[in-house]
C-alpha positions in Angstrom: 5.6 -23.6 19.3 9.2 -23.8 17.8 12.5 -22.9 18.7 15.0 -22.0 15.7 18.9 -22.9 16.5 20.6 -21.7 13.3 24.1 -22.5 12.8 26.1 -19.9 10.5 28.3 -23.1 9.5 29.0 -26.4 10.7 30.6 -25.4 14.0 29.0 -22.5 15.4 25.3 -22.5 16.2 23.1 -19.3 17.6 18.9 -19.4 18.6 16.1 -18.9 17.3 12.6 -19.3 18.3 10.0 -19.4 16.1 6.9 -21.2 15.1 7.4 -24.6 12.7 6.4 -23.0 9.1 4.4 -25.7 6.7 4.7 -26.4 3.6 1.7 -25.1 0.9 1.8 -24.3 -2.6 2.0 -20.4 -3.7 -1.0 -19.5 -5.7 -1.2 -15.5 -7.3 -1.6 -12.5 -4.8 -5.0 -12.9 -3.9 -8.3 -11.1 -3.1 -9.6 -12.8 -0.6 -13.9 -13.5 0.1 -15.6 -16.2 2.4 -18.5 -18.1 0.8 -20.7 -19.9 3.1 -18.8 -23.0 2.6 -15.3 -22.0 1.7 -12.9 -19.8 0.8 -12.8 -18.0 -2.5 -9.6 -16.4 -4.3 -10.0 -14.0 -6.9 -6.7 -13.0 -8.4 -7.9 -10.6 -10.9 -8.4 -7.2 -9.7 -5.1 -5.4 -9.5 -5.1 -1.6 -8.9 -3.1 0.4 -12.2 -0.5 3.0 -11.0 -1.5 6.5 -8.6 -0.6 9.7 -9.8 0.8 11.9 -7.5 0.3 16.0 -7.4 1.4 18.3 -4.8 0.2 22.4 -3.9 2.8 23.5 -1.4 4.3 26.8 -0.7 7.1 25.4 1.0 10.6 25.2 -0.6 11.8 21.8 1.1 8.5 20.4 0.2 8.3 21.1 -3.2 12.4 19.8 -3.7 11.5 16.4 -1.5 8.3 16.0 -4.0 10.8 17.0 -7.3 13.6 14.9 -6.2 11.3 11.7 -5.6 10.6 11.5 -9.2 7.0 10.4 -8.2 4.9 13.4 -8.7 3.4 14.2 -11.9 2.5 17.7 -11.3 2.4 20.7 -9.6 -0.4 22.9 -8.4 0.1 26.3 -8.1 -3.1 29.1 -7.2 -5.6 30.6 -6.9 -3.5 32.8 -4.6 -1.3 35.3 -6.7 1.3 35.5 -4.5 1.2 31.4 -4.9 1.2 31.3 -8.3 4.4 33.4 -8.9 6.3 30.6 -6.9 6.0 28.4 -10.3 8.2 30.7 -12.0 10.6 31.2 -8.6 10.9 27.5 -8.4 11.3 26.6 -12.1 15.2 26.8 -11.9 15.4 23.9 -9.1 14.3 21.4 -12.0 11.8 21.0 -15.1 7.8 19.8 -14.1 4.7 20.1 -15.1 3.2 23.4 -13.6 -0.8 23.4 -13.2 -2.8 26.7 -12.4 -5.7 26.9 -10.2 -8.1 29.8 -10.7 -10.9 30.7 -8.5 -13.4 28.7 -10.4 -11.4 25.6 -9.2 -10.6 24.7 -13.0 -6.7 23.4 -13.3 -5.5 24.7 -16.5 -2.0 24.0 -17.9 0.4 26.8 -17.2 2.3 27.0 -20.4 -0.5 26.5 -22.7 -3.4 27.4 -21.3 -5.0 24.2 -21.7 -8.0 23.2 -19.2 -7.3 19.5 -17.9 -9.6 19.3 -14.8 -11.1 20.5 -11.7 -11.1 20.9 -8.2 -14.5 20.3 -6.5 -15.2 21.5 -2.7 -17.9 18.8 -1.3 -19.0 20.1 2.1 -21.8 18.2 2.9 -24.0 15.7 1.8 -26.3 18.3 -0.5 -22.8 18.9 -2.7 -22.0 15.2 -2.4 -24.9 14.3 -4.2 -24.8 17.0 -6.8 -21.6 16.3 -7.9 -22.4 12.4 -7.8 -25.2 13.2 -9.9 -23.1 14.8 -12.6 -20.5 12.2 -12.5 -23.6 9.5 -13.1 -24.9 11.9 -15.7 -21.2 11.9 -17.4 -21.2 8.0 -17.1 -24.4 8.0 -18.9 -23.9 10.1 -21.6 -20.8 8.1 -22.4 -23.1 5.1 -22.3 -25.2 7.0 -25.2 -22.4 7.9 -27.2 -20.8 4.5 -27.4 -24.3 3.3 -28.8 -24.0 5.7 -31.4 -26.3 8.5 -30.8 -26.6 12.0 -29.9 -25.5 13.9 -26.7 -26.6 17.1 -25.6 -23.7 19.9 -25.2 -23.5 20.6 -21.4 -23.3 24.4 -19.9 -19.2 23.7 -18.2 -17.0 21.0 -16.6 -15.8 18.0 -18.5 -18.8 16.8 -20.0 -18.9 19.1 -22.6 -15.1 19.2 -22.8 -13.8 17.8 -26.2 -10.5 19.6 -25.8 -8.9 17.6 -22.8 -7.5 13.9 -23.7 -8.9 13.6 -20.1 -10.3 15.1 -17.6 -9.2 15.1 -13.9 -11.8 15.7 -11.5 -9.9 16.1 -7.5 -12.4 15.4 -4.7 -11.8 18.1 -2.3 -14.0 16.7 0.8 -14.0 19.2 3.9 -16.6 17.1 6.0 -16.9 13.6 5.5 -14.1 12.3 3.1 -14.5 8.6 3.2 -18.0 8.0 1.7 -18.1 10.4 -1.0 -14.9 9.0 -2.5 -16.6 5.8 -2.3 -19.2 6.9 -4.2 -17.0 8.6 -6.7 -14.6 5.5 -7.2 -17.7 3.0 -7.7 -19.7 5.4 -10.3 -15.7 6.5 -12.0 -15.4 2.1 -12.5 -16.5 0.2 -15.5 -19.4 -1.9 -14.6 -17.2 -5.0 -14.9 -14.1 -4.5 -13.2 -11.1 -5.2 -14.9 -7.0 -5.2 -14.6 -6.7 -2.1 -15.4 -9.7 0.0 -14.3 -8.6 2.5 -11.2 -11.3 5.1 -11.5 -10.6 5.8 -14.5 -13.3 5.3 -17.1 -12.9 5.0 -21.1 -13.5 7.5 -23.9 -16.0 6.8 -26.2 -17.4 9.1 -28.9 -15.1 12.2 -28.3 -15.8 12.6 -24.9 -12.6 12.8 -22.6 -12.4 10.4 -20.1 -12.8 11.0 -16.5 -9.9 10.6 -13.7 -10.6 10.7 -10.2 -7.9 12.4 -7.9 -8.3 12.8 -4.2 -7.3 16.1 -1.9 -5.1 15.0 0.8 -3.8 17.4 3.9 -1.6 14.1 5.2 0.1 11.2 3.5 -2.1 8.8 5.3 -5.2 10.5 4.0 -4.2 10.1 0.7 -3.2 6.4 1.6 -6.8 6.3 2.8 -9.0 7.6 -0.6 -6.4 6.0 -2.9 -7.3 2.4 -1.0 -11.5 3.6 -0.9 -13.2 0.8 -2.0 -10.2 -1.3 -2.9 -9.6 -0.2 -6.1 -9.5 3.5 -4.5 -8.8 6.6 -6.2 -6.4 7.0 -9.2 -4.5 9.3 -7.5 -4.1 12.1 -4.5 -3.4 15.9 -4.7 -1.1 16.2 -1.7 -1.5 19.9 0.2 0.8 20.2 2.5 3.8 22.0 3.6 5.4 19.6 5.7 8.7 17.6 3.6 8.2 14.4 6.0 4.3 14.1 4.4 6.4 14.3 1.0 8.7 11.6 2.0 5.8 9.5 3.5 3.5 8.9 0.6 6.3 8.9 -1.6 7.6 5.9 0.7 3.9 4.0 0.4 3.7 4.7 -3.5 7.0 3.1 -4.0 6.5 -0.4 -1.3 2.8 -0.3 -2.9 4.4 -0.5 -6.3 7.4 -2.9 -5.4 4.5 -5.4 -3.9 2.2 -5.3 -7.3 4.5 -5.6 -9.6 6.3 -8.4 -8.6 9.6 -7.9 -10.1 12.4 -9.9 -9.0 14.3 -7.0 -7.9 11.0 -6.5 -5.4 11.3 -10.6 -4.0 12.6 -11.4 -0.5 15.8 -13.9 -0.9 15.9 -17.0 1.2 18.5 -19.4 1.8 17.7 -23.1 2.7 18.4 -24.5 6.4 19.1 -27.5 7.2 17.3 -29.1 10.6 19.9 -30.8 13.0 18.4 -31.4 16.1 14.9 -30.7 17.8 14.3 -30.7 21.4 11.5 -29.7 24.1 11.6 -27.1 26.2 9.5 -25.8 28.9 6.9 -23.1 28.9 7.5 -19.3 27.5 5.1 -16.3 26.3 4.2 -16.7 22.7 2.4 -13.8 20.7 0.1 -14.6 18.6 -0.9 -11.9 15.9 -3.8 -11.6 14.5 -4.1 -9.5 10.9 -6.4 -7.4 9.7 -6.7 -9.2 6.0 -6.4 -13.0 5.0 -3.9 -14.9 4.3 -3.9 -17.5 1.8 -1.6 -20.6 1.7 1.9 -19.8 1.8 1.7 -16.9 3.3 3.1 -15.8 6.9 5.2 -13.3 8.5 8.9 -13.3 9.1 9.8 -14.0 12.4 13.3 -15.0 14.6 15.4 -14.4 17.7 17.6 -12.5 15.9 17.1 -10.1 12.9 20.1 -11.8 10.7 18.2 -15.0 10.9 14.5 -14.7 9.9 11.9 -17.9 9.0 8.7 -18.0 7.1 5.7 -18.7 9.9 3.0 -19.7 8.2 -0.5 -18.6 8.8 -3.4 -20.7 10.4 -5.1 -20.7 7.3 -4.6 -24.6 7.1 -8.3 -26.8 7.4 -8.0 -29.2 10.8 -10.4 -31.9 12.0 -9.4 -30.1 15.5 -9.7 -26.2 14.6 -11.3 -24.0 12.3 -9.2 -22.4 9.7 -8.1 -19.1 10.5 -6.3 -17.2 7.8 -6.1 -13.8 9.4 -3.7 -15.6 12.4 0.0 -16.3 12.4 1.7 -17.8 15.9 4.3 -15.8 15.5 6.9 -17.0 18.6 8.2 -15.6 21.7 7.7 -12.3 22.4 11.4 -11.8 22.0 11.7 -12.4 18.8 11.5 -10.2 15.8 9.2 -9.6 13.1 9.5 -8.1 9.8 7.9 -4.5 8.9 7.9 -2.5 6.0 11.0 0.1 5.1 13.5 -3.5 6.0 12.6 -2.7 9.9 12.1 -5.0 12.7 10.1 -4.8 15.6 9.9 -7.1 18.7 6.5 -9.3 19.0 6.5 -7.9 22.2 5.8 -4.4 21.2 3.3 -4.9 18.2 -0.2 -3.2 18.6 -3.5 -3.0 16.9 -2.9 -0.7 13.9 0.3 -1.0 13.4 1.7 -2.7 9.8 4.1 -5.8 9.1 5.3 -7.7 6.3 3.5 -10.9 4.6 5.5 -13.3 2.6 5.1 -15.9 0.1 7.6 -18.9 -0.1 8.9 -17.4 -3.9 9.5 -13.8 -1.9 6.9 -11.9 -2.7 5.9 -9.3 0.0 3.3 -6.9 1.2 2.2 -4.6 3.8 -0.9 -6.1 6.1 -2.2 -4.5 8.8 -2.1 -5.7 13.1 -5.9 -5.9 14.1 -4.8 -7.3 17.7 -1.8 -9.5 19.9 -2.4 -11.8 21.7 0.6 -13.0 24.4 -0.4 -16.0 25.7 2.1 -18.9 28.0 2.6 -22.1 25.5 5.5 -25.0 25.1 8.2 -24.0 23.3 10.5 -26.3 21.1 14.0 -25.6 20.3 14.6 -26.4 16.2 18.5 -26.3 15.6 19.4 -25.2 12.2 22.7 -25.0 9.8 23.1 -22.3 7.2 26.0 -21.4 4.9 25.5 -18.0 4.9 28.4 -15.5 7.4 25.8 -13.5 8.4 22.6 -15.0 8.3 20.1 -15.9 6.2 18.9 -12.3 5.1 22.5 -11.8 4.6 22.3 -8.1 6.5 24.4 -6.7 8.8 24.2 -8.3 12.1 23.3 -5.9 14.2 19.8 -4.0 14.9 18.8 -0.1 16.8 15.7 0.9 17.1 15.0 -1.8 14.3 16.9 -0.3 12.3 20.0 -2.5 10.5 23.5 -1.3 11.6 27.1 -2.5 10.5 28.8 -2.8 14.4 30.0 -5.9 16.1 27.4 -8.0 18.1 27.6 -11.6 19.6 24.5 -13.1 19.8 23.9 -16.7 21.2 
C-alpha cells in the first residue's frame, strides 16, 4: 500500500493515502470474456440511444419528465378521465401526446396514427405467445428480404404497413427479467452490430419492430434497458413519483456521457510530481472487489482528501506470484475517498455490496461499475509525497466535502 503527500505548491504539502497506480496502455471501452487461456476484449458492441416515455397523472411528474428534455413521449389512457390531462397539460410545453385505448394499441393523438402496442405478459403461457409472434415477425421479414410473398396477418404490426415502425412495450406483471430477455435476443439481428438495440430492420415494406420496456421504478427500467447487455431500446416509465423522473433521467444522461466519449464527458487530471517516499507502519486497507472487469488502465479514484484524487489501478496486471484479477482494485485506507457517480464521494470505509463507483481510464474516460464486496483487511502502508500546481487540488473543486457532496466553505486539511 501507498501513501499520497500532495503538495498544492512547492511549500505546503497535505496527505494522501492511496495505492501506487501503474502504468498500462488504454485500449477502447471494452467487453470483457475469459477464454480458457486468457482474456478476450471485444470492443465492438455498443448499445445505440434509449427512448424514454412516461404515463403519469401527476403534475410534478409530468413537468420533471418535460423539463428533462429526455422523454420522447407521452402516454395518456385508457382511462378517460386520464386522457383529458393531455389537453389540461398541453399549455405547460409542446410534446408528443400518445393515446392508449383498451385494446392496448398506442395511436398518435393528433393524427390518429397507430405506432405500437402495449402487451400484458402475465405468465409464462403469454410469454410464449407473444415470443412466438415476435419470431413469426422476425421470420416473415426473413421471407420478404428474399423476395417473396407474405401472408397478410389478422392485427398487430405484422400486417401493419402504415407505421415507419412499430413499438411493441413489454408490460410484464410476473416475472420481468426473462421475458425481456427473450424479447431483446429474438428483437437483435443475428450478427450483432454497433448499432443494433432491439431494434430490427425493415425490409420489404414491413415496419420495423422496437422493443420498449414498462417500468413502475427508475431502477426497473435501468434493469430491462441493460437485459442481456444490449437491453431494451427503451422504457415506458409509470409512475407518479418526480424523484423516479429525476432518477432515470439522471442514469440516461451518465449512461450517455460514458458511451459517447466526448471530451466534455472526460475526467481532467493534472500531473504530480513524486518528492519523497517513506514506510510506515501498519493500517486498514479496503480492498474492493467489482462486479465487472477491468481492463488495463483502468481503476478507481481514490485519496485522503476529495480535492486530491489518484488513478489506482486494477489487479488486472499478469504476476509470476498471483493470478490476474481484473475485477479487484486495492483501493487504500479506509479513510480515504472514492469516486461515485453524480461527482460524489464516499469513504472506503462505508462502501457495500451493491452499491456503484466510478472507473477511470488514464485519457478520462469514466463509467459506472458496480461493488460485488469489501474487503478491510490490516496491510503496510507507504507514505508517497507529491507536488502539484494546482490551489485547490488536482480535480480543481472546491475543497470541502458533506455528505459527499462538494461545498465552497473553508477547510484545513493536513
Amino acid at each position: 500500500m501507498a501513501l499520497l503527500r500532495h503538495s498544492l505548491g512547492p511549500n505546503s504539502c497535505i496527505r494522501q493515502l492511496q495505492s501506487t497506480p501503474k502504468h498500462w496502455r488504454w485500449r477502447p471501452i471494452p467487453r470483457l470474456t475469459y477464454s480458457a487461456h486468457e482474456l478476450r476484449v471485444n470492443a465492438s458492441m455498443h448499445a445505440s440511444a434509449k427512448e424514454l416515455w412516461l404515463q403519469t397523472s401527476d403534475k410534478a411528474a409530468f413537468t420533471a419528465a418535460l423539463e428533462s428534455g429526455r422523454f420522447s413521449a407521452f402516454v395518456f389512457g385508457p382511462d378517460p378521465a386520464h386522457q383529458a390531462l393531455a389537453a389540461a397539460w398541453s399549455s405547460l410545453g409542446r410534446f408528443r401526446c400518445l393515446h392508449l385505448d383498451s385494446r392496448g394499441l398506442l395511436s398518435e393523438t393528433n393524427t390518429g396514427k397507430q405506432v405500437g402496442e402495449v402487451v400484458a405478459v402475465d405468465g409464462p403461457e403469454a410469454a410464449r405467445a407473444l415470443e412466438g409472434r415476435v419470431g413469426q415477425q422476425r421470420g416473415r421479414r426473413k421471407v420478404a428480404a428474399a423476395g417473396e410473398d407474405t401472408e397478410e396477418a389478422e392485427a398487430g404490426w405484422v400486417g401493419s404497413e402504415a407505421a415507419s415502425e412499430w413499438v411493441l412495450v413489454l408490460d410484464a406483471k410476473d416475472w420481468k427479467i426473462i421475458p425481456a430477455e427473450n424479447l431483446v435476443a429474438l428483437t437483435q439481428a443475428p450478427a450483432v452490430s454497433s448499432t443494433s438495440s432491439s431494434h430490427t430492420d425493415s425490409p420489404a415494406g414491413l415496419p420495423p419492430l422496437r422493443l420498449l420496456a414498462a417500468a413502475g421504478t427508475a431502477a426497473e427500467a435501468q434493469l430491462m434497458m441493460e437485459a442481456l447487455q444490449a437491453g431494451t431500446a427503451g422504457a415506458l416509465l409509470t409512475s407518479n413519483d418526480p424523484a423516479q423522473v429525476r432518477t432515470l433521467v439522471s442514469y440516461i444522461s451518465r449512461r450517455d456521457a460514458e458511451e459517447s466519449g466526448h471530451p466534455d464527458a472526460l475526467l481532467r487530471y493534472s500531473v504530480a510530481r513524486v518528492v519523497a517516499v517513506r514506510q510506515l507502519c501498519m493500517g486498514d486497507r479496503a480492498c474492493v472487489d467489482l462486479a465487472g472487469l477491468m481492463q488495463p488502465g483502468e481503476g478507481l479514484l481514490v485519496g485522503s482528501f476529495a480535492r486530491c484524487l489518484a488513478l489506482v489501478h486494477s489487479e488486472c496486471g499478469e504476476s509470476q506470484y498471483i493470478a490476474s484479477r481484473p475485477f479487484r482494485v486495492n483501493a487504500g485506507p479506509v479513510h480515504a475517498y472514492v469516486c461515485c457517480p453524480a461527482g460524489r464521494t464516499r469513504y472506503l470505509s462505508e462502501l457495500t455490496s451493491g452499491e456503484e463507483v466510478l472507473v477511470a481510464d488514464p485519457a478520462g474516460r469514466c463509467r459506472t461499475a458496480l461493488v460485488g464486496r469489501v474487503k478491510i483487511e490490516r496491510r503496510p502502508l507507504v507514505l508517497v509525497e507529491v507536488e502539484t500546481s494546482e490551489d485547490t487540488g488536482v480535480a480543481g473543486e472546491p475543497p470541502a466535502r458533506h455528505t459527499g457532496i462538494a461545498v465552497a466553505e473553508f477547510i484545513l486539511e493536513k
